[in-house]
Structure formats: structure tokens, C-alpha cells
C-alpha positions in Angstrom: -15.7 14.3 21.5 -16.8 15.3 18.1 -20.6 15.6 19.3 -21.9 15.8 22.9 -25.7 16.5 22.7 -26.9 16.6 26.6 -30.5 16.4 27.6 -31.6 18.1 24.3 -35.2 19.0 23.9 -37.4 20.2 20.8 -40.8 21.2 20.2 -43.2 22.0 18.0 -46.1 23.3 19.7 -47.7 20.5 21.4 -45.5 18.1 20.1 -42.1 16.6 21.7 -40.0 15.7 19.1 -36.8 15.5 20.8 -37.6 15.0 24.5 -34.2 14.9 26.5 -31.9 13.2 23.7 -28.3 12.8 24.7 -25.6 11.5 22.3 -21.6 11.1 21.7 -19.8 10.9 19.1 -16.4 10.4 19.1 -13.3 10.8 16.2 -13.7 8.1 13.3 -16.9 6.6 14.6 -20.1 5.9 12.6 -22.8 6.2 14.6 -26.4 5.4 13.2 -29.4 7.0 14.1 -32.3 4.4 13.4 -35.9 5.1 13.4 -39.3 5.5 11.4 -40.0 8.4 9.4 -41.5 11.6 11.8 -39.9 10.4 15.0 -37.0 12.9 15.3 -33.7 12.1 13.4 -33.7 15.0 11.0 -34.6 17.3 13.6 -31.3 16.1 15.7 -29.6 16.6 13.0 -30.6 20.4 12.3 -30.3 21.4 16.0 -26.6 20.2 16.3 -26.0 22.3 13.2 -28.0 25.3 14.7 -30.3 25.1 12.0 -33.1 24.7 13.9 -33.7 26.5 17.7 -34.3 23.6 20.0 -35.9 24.4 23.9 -33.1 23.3 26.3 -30.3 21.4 26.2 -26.5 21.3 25.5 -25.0 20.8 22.1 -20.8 21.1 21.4 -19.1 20.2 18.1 -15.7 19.6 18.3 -15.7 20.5 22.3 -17.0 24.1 21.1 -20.6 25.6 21.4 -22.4 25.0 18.3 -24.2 28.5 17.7 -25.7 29.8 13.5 -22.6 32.2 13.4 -20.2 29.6 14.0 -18.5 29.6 10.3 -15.3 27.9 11.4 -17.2 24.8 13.0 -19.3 24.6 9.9 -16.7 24.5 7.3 -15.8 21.4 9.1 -18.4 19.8 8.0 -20.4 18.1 5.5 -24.7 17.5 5.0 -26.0 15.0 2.4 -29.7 16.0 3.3 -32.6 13.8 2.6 -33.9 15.6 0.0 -31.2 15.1 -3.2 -30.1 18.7 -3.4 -29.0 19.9 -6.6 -29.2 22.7 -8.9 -30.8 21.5 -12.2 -29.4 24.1 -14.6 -25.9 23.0 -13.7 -24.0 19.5 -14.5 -22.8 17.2 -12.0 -19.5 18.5 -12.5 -20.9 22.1 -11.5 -22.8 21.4 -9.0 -20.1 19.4 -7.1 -17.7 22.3 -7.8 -20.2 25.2 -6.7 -20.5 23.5 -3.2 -17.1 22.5 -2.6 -16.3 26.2 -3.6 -18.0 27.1 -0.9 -15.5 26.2 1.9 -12.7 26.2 -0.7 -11.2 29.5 -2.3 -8.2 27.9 -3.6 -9.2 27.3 -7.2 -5.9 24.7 -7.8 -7.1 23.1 -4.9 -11.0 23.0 -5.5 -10.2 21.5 -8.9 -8.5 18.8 -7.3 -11.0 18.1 -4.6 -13.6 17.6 -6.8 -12.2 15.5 -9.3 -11.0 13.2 -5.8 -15.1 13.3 -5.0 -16.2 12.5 -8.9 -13.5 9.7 -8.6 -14.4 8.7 -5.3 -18.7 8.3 -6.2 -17.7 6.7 -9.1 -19.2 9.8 -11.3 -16.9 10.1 -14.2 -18.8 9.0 -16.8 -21.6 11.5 -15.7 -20.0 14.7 -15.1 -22.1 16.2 -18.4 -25.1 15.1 -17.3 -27.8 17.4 -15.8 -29.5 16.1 -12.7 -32.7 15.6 -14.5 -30.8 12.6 -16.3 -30.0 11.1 -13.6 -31.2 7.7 -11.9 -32.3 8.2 -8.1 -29.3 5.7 -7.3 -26.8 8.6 -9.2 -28.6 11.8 -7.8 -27.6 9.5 -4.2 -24.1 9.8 -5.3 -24.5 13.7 -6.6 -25.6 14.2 -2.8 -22.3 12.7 -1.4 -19.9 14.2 -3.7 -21.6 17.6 -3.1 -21.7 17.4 0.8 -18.0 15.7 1.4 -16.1 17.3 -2.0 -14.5 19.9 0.1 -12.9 17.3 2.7 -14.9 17.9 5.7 -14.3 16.0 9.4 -17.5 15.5 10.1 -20.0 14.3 8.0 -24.2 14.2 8.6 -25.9 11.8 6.1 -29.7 11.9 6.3 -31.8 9.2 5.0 -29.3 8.5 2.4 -30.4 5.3 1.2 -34.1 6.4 0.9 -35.9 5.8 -2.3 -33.5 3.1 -3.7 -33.8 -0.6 -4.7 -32.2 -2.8 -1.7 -29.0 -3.3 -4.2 -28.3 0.1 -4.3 -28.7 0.5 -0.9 -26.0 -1.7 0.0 -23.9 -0.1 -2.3 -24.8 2.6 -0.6 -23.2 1.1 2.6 -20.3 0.1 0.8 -19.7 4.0 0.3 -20.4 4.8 3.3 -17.7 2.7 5.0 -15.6 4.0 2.2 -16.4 7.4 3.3 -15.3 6.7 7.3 -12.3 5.0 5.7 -11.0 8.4 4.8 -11.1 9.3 8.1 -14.1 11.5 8.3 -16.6 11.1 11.6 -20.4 10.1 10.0 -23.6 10.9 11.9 -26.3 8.1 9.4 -29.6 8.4 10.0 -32.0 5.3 8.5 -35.6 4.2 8.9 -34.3 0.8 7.0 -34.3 -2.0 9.6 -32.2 -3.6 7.0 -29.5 -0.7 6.8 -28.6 -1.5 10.6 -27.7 -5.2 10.0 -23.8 -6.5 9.5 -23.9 -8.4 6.3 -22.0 -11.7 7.1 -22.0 -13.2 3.5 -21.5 -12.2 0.3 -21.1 -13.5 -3.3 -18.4 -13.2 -6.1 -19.7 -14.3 -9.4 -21.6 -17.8 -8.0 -19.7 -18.4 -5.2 -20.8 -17.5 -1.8 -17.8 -16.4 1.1 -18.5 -15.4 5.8 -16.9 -12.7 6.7 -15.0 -14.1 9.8 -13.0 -12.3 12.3 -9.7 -14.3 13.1 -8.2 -13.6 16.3 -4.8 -13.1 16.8 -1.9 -12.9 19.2 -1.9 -9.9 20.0 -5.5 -9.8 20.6 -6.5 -7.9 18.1 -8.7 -9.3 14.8 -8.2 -9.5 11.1 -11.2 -9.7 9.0 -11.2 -12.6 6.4 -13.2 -14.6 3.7 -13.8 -17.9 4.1 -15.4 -20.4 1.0 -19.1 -20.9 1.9 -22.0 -22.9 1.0 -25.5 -21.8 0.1 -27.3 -24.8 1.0 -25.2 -24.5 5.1 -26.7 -20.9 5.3 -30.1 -22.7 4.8 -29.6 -25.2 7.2 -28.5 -22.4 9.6 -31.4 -19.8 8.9 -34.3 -22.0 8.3 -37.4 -20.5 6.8 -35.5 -16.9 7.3 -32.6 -17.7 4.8 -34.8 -15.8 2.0 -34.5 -12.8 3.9 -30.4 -13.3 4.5 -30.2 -14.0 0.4 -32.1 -10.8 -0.3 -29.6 -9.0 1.7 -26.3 -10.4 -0.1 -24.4 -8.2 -1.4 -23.4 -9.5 -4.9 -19.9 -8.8 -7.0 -18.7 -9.3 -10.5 -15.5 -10.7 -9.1 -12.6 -10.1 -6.7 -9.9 -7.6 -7.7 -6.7 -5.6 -5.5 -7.4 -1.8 -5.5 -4.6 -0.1 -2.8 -5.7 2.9 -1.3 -5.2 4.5 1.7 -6.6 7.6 1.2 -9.9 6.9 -0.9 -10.3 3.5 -0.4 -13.5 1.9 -1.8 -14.5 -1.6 -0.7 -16.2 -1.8 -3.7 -14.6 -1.0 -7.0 -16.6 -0.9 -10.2 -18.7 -3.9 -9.4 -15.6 -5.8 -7.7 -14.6 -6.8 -4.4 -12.0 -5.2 -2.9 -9.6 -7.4 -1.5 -7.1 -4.9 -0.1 -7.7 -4.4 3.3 -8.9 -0.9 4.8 -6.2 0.6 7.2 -7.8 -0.4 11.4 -6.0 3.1 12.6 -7.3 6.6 11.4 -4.9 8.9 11.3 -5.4 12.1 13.9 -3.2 15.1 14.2 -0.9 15.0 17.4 2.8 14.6 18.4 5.0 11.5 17.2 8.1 12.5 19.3 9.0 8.5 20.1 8.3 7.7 16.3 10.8 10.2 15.3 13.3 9.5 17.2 13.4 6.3 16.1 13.6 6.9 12.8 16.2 9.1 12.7 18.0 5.6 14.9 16.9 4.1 11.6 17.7 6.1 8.0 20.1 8.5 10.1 21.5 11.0 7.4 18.8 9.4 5.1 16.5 10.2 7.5 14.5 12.4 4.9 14.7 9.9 2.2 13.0 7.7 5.0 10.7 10.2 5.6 9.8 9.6 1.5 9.6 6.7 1.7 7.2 6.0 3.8 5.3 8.9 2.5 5.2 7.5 -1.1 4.3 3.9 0.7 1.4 5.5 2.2 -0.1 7.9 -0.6 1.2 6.1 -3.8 1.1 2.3 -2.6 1.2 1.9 -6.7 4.7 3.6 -6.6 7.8 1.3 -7.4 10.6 1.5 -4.4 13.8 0.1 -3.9 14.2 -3.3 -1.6 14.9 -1.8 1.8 17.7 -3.7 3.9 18.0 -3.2 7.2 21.6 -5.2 8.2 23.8 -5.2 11.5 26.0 -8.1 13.0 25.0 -6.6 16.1 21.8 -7.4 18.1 19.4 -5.1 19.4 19.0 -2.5 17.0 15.7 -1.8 16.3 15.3 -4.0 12.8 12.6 -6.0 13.9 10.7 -3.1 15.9 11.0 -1.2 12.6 8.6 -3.9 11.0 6.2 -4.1 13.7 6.4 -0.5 13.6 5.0 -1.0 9.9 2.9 -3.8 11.0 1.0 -1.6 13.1 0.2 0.8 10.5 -0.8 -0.9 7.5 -2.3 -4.2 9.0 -3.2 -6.9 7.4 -1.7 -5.7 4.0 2.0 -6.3 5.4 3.4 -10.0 5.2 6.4 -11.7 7.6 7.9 -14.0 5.4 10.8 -16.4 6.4 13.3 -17.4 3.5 11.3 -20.9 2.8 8.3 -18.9 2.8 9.8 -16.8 -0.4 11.6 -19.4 -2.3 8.0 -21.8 -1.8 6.3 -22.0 -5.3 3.3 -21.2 -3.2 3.1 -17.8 -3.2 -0.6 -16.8 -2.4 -0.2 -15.7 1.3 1.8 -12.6 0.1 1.9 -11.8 -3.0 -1.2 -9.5 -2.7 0.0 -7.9 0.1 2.3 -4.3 0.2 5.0 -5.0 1.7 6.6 -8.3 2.3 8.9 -8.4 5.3 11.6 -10.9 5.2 13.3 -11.2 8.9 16.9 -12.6 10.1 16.9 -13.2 5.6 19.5 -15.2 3.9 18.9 -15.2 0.1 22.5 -15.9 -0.8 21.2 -18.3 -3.9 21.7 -16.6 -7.3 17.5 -17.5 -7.8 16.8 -15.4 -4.8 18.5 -12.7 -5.8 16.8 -12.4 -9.2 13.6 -13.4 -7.9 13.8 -10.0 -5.4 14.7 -8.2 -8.5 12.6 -8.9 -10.5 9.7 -9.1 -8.4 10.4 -5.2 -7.7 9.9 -3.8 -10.9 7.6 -6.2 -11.9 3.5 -4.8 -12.4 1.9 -8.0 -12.3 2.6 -12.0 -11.3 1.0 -15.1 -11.3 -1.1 -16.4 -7.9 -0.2 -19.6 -6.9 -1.8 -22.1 -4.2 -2.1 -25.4 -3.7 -4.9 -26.8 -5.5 -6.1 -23.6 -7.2 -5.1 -23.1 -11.1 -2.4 -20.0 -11.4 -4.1 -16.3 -12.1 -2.3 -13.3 -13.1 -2.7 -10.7 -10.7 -1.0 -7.1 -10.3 1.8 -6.9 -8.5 2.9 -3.9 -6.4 4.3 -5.3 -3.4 7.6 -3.5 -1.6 10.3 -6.0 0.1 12.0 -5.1 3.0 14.5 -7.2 4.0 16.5 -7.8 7.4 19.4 -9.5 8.2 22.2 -10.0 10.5 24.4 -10.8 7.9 26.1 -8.2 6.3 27.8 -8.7 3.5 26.6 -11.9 1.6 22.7 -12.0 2.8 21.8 -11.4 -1.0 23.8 -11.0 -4.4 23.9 -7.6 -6.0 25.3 -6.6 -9.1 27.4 -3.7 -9.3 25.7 -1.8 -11.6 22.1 -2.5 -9.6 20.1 0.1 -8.7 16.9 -1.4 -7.1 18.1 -1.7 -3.5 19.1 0.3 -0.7 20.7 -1.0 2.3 21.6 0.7 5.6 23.5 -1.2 8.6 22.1 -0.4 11.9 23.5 0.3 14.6 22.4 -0.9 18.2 20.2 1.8 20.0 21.6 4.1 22.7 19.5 2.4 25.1 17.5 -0.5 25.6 13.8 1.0 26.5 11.2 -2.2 26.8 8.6 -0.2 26.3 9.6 1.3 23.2 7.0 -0.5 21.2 4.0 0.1 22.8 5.3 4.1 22.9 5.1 4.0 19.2 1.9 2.7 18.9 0.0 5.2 20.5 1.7 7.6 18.3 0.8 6.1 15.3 -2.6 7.4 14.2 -0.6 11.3 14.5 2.2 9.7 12.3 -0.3 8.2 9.6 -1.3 11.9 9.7 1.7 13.4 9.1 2.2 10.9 6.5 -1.1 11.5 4.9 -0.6 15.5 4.7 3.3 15.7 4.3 4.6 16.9 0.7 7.3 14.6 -1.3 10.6 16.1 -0.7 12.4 14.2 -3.2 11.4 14.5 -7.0 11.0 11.4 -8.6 13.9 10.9 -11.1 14.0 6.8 -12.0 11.7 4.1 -11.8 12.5 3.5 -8.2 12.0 6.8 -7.7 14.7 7.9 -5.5 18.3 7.7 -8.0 21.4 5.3 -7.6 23.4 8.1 -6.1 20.5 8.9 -3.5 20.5 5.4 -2.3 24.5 5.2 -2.3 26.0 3.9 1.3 28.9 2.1 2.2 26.8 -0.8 3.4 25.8 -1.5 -0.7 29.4 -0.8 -2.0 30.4 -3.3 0.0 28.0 -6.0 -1.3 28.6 -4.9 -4.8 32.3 -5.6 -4.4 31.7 -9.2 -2.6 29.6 -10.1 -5.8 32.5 -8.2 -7.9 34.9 -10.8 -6.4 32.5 -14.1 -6.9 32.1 -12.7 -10.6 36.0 -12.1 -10.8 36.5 -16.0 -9.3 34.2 -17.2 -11.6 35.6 -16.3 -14.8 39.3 -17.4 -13.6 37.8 -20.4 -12.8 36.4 -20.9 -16.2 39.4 -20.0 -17.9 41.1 -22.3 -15.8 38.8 -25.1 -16.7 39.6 -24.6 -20.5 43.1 -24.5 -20.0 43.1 -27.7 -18.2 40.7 -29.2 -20.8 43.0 -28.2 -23.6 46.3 -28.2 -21.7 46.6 -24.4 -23.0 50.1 -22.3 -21.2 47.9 -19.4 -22.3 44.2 -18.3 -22.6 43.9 -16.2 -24.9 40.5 -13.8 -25.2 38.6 -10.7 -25.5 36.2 -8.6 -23.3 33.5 -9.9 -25.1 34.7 -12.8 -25.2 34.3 -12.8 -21.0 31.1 -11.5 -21.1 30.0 -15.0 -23.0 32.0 -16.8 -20.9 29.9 -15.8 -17.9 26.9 -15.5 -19.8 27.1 -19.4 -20.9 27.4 -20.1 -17.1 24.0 -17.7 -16.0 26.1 -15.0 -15.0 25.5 -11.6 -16.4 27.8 -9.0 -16.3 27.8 -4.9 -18.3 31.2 -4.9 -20.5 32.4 -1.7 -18.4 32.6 -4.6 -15.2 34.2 -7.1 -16.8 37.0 -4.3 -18.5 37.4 -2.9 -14.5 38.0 -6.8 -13.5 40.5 -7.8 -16.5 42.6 -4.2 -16.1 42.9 -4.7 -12.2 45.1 -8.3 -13.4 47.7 -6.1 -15.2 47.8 -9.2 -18.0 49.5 -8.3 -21.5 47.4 -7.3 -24.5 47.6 -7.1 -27.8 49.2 -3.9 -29.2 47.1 -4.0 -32.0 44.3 -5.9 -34.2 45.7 -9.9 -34.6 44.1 -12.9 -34.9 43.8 -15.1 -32.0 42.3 -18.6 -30.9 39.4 -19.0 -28.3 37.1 -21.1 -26.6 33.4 -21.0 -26.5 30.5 -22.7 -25.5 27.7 -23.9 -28.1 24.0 -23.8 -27.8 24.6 -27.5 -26.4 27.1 -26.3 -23.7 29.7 -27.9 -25.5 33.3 -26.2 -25.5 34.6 -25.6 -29.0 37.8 -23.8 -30.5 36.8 -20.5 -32.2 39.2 -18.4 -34.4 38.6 -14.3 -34.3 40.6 -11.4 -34.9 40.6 -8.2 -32.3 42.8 -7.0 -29.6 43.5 -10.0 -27.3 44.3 -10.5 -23.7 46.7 -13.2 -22.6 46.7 -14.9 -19.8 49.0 -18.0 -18.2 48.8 -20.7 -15.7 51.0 -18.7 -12.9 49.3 -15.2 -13.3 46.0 -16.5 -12.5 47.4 -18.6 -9.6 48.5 -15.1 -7.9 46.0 -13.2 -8.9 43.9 -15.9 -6.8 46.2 -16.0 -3.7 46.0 -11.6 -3.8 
């Protein structure tokens, strides 16, 4: 338990203010303490700090005795008191710094914590401003930054919507969920019947949306927006709907902020449409998890390790497409994405092949990562799609009946197959995927899954506190060389081969068409060759191809006839001078039957 107050009691002279008040609180729970002004909550609140001497009772703070010398307890946590507390003579940017410095002697360190806080309040454009110049909605923001800047676990919030038009406190709200989203335990006290309600609608420009819970298979929910009308909420409330619409939150539009570190529901006015992690991450053992990823990225296992790190702190962060391949059953593919499923929730996708290649594309092309099981994207479309798709920083929404919108992209695939070697096409000179084969686990454990996922919110901890090992060093971050295994030289040199029988078939083609012995032709002639039939190729794979034939060329500079292929697609005889290859009818027959 976080708090455990037991049969607490406080008085001031005649009066009982707290008479026998037990309370628990346990890790990432909000709990609300509602009542009118002068019944009590502020006095809780400074008799579990030991603030205040209280008459009998029990109070523990993370399972110890809370007692006014207990410093390490207390630099655990944060107080937004009602009162906005801040020192006028000094900026926001001060003040926040003076009470995160506080708890935090690290200068490095306190910088960086309180330009996460200014970021998080949404301050920036304030941080020269003296409190005096400050609306009462922005001195409520001072009063966050100030009391959770230095990263506490446990956060008391007292009144904190007090004093504020019923907009801002809603926004208010909005923070404060943003606030538990980091993780942080929050003891909210309110005399706002109001502030203890669940808002069920809302509205994006004029459009209204219900927050709906959809059940799923496994029994848990996913929250989701469904189109609404005002004139059904009327219908449904009655006389009451005034006081619903009052309550509304209202947004300037819908946008896709990831974050799951300082997420913010609300961003700038906009919806948030990125979902907030369901897990908070907890410090504990991941022995289970482990193991299985070392099964996973074996020798890699510490690019792995990155990888998931950088999905987790930097979801903005380009990747390579992760393959997972085996011809073998049983190894651990599929548990890998539920694995990943269970962590990051309804912002992962499970896509089948149709699914991808659909021109629909608005079920996941908001989402992180986009899972593609048992995948077979052999088409030259696919493969370019993929590719493009992961460098890409932004792509158009499309649904059925909806006109297309440009969105920002910064999805991650992650393919599996159990096809090895032609599930996609890769170029040989690619370097935006990495594929490992897997091997088939040591031993067959049913229960493997549900081991993992009670070990998850201590392995979103690790991931949330462990450093980068690897420094980035390309746009995929990780290099070619990192990402080298036999598993993607081998799909290189199956696409090598199609590229190889393509251009012998071409050749062939002309000869037949112009009953040529001999084809006569450059390197870059090749490339063009290939190039007219969507096939692109570097010049330094096309020379590795030609030399492996062990045709004749030109000892020198000579002129030479060729074919090409006009803007129409029409073969045509060109003239050129260079040094040529030559080719005949029986050398590309062997080369063929090699």
C-alpha cells in the first residue's frame, strides 16, 4: 500500500475534525477525497504528511511510519497545496527550479526535470513571467509543475481546481489523469460535485463523440469514440441535458501525440487520440521476460534490448522492420507480439496481408506498431509499400466514406512469417530491415504467456529507466552492419537472383525480337533495362551480376549498337560508344541452367 490511514483521529479543541478516518491507497491509483469546504480533507492530508499532530490513529506511507523527520519518505513525494504557492520575486522558470532543487542536487538533472514539468503544464511560453502576471488558471499550473518537477511517487493535490471557470477545471482533470499516466500515485481532494463525475461525451470542433468501453476477448476493455448526436443526448437526459452540455469538455480538433512517458490527453487544445498505456510500470523482477528474449534476438539480444527501449521512450524514433522467420512451429513468434500487445495496448495493430494491401488503411495507420502474422508480401508493391512506409513522417488516412487526411506517420512493422526466404523482396543494398529466424523453444511451457504478463509492469520499468546502449548512427538508428544476419543475406541473394533472371530475360526478349546472335550493352545500359521494367537496381549490383557471367568485353572505347525502351515502352535501336559487354544465345542459356 502506498497509504494505510487506520482509525485516524484529529481535533481541534472541541471540534472532531477527523473522527476515526481509515483510508488505502494503493500503487497508480487516484483516489479522490470529496467534500465541502471545513469538513476535513486538508487536515487528512497534513496528518499523513506529519504536518499536523493528529490524536490517535495509524498512518504508513509506503509500508513505513510516517513521522516529521522522515526525509527519505518525503522526498518521495509531491504537495500542490490549496493555496497557489509561489514566490513572487522569482519567474515561473525559478520558482519551478527552486522547488525541484529541493529534492534534486544534480544540477544536469534538475535542468532537465524542470524543463520535462514546463513541457509537461504546457508553461513554455511563460517561463519569464512573474506570478503576479499570471491568470488563476496558469498560477494552477505553476502549482503542479512546482510540486511534481522533481518526479515524485506520490502526489497530494489539494483543492486543485478551486477558483477556476468550469473549462479550466476540466482541463484541470485532463492534467491530472495526465499526471497518474506517468505513473505517479495521486491523493485529489475536491469540494466540486462536478469534479467527481466521468465525462461520457465530448466535442471536437462541432461534432459531439461517447466514450464507450468495448469489450474484448480476453476480457479486458478498450476505450473508444463513437460519432454522437446532440439532439440523442437530449432525448436521453431530459430537462438535465443543460447540465451534461455544461460539463463537455470541448477540443479544437483531434491530433496523434505518442507518449509514454508524459502523455497528455490533451495537447494544445487537441484531442489526444493515442491511447494512454492500461499497465504502470513498477520496479520488480522480469526473470520469464528475459529469458524469453534472449530465445528471441539471441546474440542481438542487446540490440533487442534497444529496441524496445527506443519503442518505449522515443515512439517518434524511426526503426528497422523487424522479421521474426522459422519454417519451424512453435517458436515463440506469435507470443513475442502478444508479449507487445500486452504492453502497449490498443496502440499495436494485428494485421493480416489483405488487411495491409486494403486501400483502407484507417484501422492502423495511427497505431505504433503494426503486427503482420504468418505474412506473405512476396508482391514487388508490398515490398515498397513496407519501405517506404518506414521512413515515411506522415501518410494519408483512408476509410470508407470519409475524404483522405494527411496524418503523421510513425508506425513500426513487425513482421512474422513462416516463410523464410521469399516472404518479402529486399534489395541488396537495403538497410531498413532486420530479420532473425527463430528457433523452436527448448521446451513447450503453456503457461508461458500468462508468466510474462505479470512481469510486465517491472519490464515497462526497466524499459522506462534503462539507458540506450547503442548510439544512434543512421536514420534507422541502429547501422547495416548492426542489423547484418545470415537470415537477410539470404533474402538479398534470392532477390539478387530474380533481378539477375530478369535482365537475362530481357535481353533474351530483344534478341528474339531482333533475331540478334549477340546482345551487345553496357552497365548502364542494364540499369535502364531494369529500370524501364520497375526494377531498380545501384550500378555496383548490376557490375557484381554481369562479372559473375564471365562474358567478353570490350578491350577498349568502340562503338556498339543497343536496345532501349522509349517514354512509350517502345523498343528502339540506339547507337553509343563505351566499353561493351557481349553476350550470345548459348551463354545465357548456361548461365540459366547454373
Amino acid at each position: 500500500m502506498v497509504i494505510e490511514v487506520k482509525n485516524l483521529v484529529k481535533r481541534y479543541k472541541e471540534l472532531i475534525a477527523l473522527d476515526h478516518f481509515n483510508m488505502q491507497v494503493k500503487e497508480g491509483e487516484i483516489l479522490g477525497l470529496l467534500g465541502p469546504n471545513g469538513c476535513g480533507k486538508t487536515t487528512a492530508i497534513n496528518c499523513i504528511l506529519s504536518l499536523l499532530n493528529f490524536d490517535k490513529g495509524e498512518i504508513k506511507v509506503f509500508e513505513e511510519k510516517m513521522t516529521p523527520n522522515s526525509y527519505n519518505l518525503k522526498r518521495q513525494i509531491g504537495l500542490v497545496p490549496q493555496e497557489v504557492s509561489a514566490f513572487e520575486n522569482l519567474t515561473v522558470y525559478e520558482n519551478i527550479d527552486y522547488f525541484c532543487g529541493l529534492y534534486i542536487d544534480d544540477k544536469n538533472q534538475r535542468k532537465q526535470y524542470v524543463n520535462e514539468a514546463i513541457e509537461f503544464v504546457d508553461l513554455k511560453d511563460y517561463i519569464k513571467f512573474y506570478p503576479k502576471k499570471l491568470s488563476g488558471g496558469l498560477k494552477r499550473r505553476l502549482n503542479i509543475a512546482c510540486g511534481i518537477a522533481h518526479k515524485p511517487k506520490l502526489i497530494f493535490l489539494d483543492e486543485p481546481t478551486g477558483g477556476v471557470d468550469p473549462v479550466t477545471r476540466r482541463q484541470f482533470w485532463d492534467l491530472i489523469y495526465d499526471v497518474a499516466n506517468r505513473g505517479m500515485t495521486i491523493f485529489v481532494t475536491t469540494h466540486y460535485m462536478d469534479d467527481n463525475k466521468t465525462y461520457t461525451y465530448l466535442r471536437v470542433r462541432t461534432a459531439y463523440y461517447k466514450k464507450i468501453k468495448k469489450p474484448l476477448l480476453s476480457g479486458d476493455f478498450v476505450e473508444t469514440l463513437t460519432p454522437w448526436s446532440l439532439d440523442v443526448i437530449k432525448q436521453d437526459y431530459g430537462r438535465k441535458w443543460t447540465e451534461i452540455f455544461d460539463q463537455i469538455p470541448k477540443y479544437d480538433g483531434f491530433t496523434n501525440i505518442p507518449s509514454h512517458i508524459n502523455y497528455k490527453r490533451s495537447y494544445k487544445g487537441f484531442y489526444n487520440q493515442y491511447e494512454p498505456l492500461t499497465i504502470k510500470p513498477s520496479e520488480g523482477d522480469f526473470n520469464a521476460i528475459q529469458a524469453f528474449l534472449k530465445h528471441i534476438f539471441g546474440e542481438q539480444l542487446h540490440l533487442g534490448l534497444d529496441y524496445l527501449t527506443i519503442l518505449y521512450q522515443k515512439p517518434t524514433e524511426l526503426l528497422p522492420v523487424l522479421c521474426l522467420v522459422s519454417l519451424q512451429r512453435g517458436t515463440g513468434k506469435s507470443t513475442f507480439l502478444s508479449l507487445l500487445k500486452s504492453i502497449f495496448g490498443a496502440n499495436m495493430t494485428f494485421n493480416s496481408n489483405e488487411d495491409f494491401r486494403s486501400n483502407f488503411n484507417d484501422s492502423w495507420v495511427n497505431k505504433l506498431v503494426i503486427a503482420v502474422d504468418e505474412v506473405l508480401l512476396d508482391r514487388k508493391e508490398d515490398s515498397e509499400k513496407i519501405k517506404n512506409l518506414s521512413t515515411a513522417r506522415s501518410y494519408k488516412i483512408e476509410a470508407k466514406g470519409v475524404d483522405r487526411s494527411e496524418t503523421e506517420f510513425f508506425g513500426k512493422f513487425i513482421l512474422c512469417s513462416n516463410n523464410e526466404d521469399d516472404f518479402i523482396s529486399i534489395d541488396p543494398l537495403e538497410t531498413r530491415y532486420w530479420i532473425r529466424k527463430i528457433q523452436p523453444l527448448e521446451s513447450t511451457d503453456p503457461f508461458l504467456f500468462d508468466k510474462m504478463k505479470v512481469e510486465v509492469p517491472a519490464f515497462m520499468h526497466f524499459l522506462e529507466t534503462r539507458e540506450i546502449t547503442t548510439e544512434k548512427k543512421s536514420r534507422m538508428w541502429f547501422t547495416p552492419e548492426q542489423l547484418l544476419t545470415d537470415s537477410l543475406l539470404r533474402i538479398k541473394k534470392r532477390f539478387r537472383n530474380k533481378v539477375e533472371t530478369e535482365l537475362l530475360s530481357i535481353i533474351s526478349e530483344i534478341m528474339d525480337n531482333f533475331e540478334l546472335e549477340t546482345f551487345q550493352f553496357t552497365n548502364k545500359d542494364a540499369i535502364e533495362l531494369l529500370k524501364s521494367n520497375n526494377i531498380r537496381v545501384t550500378r555496383m549490383e548490376t557490375k557484381r551480376i554481369i562479372d559473375n557471367w564471365n562474358i567478353s568485353v570490350s578491350s577498349n572505347t568502340f562503338n556498339y549498337t543497343t536496345y532501349k525502351y522509349d517514354m512509350n515502352g517502345i523498343m528502339y535501336e540506339s547507337h553509343l560508344k563505351g566499353r561493351f559487354y557481349s553476350i550470345s544465345r548459348s551463354e545465357i542459356d548456361q548461365i540459366l541452367m547454373i
